[in-house]
C-alpha distance (Angstrom), angle and dihedral (degrees) to the residues before:
residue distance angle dihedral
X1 . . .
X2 3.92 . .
X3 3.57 110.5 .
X4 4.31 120.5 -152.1
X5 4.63 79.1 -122.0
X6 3.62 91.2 50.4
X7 3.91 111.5 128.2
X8 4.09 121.3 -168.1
X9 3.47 129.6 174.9
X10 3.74 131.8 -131.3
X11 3.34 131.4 -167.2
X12 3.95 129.4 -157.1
X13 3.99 127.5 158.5
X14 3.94 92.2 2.7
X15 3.96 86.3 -55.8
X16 3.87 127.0 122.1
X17 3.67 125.6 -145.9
X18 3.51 129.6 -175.9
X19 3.90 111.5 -146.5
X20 4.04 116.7 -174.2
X21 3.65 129.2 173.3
X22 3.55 113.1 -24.1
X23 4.21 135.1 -136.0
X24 3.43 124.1 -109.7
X25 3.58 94.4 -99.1
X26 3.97 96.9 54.5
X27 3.72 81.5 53.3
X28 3.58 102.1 47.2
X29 4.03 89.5 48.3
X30 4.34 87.7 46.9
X31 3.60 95.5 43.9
X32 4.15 99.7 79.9
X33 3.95 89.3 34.7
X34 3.72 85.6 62.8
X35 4.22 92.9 48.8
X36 4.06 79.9 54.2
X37 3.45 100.9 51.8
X38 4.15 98.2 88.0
X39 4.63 82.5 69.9
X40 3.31 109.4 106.2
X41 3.91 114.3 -96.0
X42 4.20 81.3 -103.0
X43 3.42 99.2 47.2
X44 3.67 98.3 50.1
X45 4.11 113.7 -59.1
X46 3.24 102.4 104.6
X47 4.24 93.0 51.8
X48 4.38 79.3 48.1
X49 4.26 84.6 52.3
X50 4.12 79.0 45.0
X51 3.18 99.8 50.8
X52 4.15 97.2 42.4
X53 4.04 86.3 50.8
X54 3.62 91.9 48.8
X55 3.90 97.5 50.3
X56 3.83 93.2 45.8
X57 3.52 89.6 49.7
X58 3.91 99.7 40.3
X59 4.37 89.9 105.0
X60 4.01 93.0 43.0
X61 3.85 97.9 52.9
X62 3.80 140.8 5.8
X63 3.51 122.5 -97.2
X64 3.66 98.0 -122.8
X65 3.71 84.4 52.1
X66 3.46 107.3 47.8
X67 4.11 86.6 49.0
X68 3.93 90.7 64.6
X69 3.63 86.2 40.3
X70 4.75 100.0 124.7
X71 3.83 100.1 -138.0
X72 3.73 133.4 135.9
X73 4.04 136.6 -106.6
X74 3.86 85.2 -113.0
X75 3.77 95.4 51.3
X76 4.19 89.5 45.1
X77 4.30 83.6 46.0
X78 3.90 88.9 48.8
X79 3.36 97.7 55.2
X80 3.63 99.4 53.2
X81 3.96 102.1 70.0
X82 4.13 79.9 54.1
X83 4.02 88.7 58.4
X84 3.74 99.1 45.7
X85 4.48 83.3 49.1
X86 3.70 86.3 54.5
X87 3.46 100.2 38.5
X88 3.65 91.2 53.9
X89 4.23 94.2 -117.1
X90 3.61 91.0 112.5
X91 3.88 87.9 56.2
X92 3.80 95.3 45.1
X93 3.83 93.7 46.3
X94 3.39 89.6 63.8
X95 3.84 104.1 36.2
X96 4.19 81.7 57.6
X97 3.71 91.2 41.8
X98 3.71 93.5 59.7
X99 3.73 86.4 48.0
X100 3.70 92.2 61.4
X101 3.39 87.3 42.7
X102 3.73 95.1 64.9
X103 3.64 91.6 37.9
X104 3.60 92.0 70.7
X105 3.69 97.1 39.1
């Protein structure tokens, strides 16, 4: 379960950043980069994973900064499980997962 005092770290170009819970706006601008993330990395899933890393990291680093920033698709891919535990998604995916679960039981 995510926690408002949780701490994670993510990494991207050899640099760490601890992300924590977010504000309401970081959310709001995550939220429908998450419903895109099931594209294919061509068609649009890796600008979703962008978009997710960008908003979580919008108080840690400046935009204009963080778009020059050298890392890698698997360091940008890596770092979005560690979002959705923060966020709380990873938590509510499986709360309503076991729900369906014992729906069709």
């Amino acid at each position: 379960m995510s926690h408002a005092s949780e701490t994670a770290e993510i990494t991207l170009g050899g640099r760490s950043f601890a992300v924590q819970a977010f504000t309401f706006d970081q959310l709001q601008r995550m939220m429908p980069a998450f419903g895109r993330l099931e594209l294919g990395l061509a068609e649009g899933g890796l600008a979703a994973a962008r978009d997710i890393v960008a908003a979580a990291l919008s108080d840690l680093i400046p935009p204009d900064e963080l778009a020059s920033l050298r890392t890698t698709v698997p360091e940008i891919l890596s770092a979005v499980p560690v979002v959705a535990r923060v966020s709380g998604l990873s938590a509510l995916g499986e709360a309503l997962a076991g729900k369906e679960q014992t729906r069709s039981i």
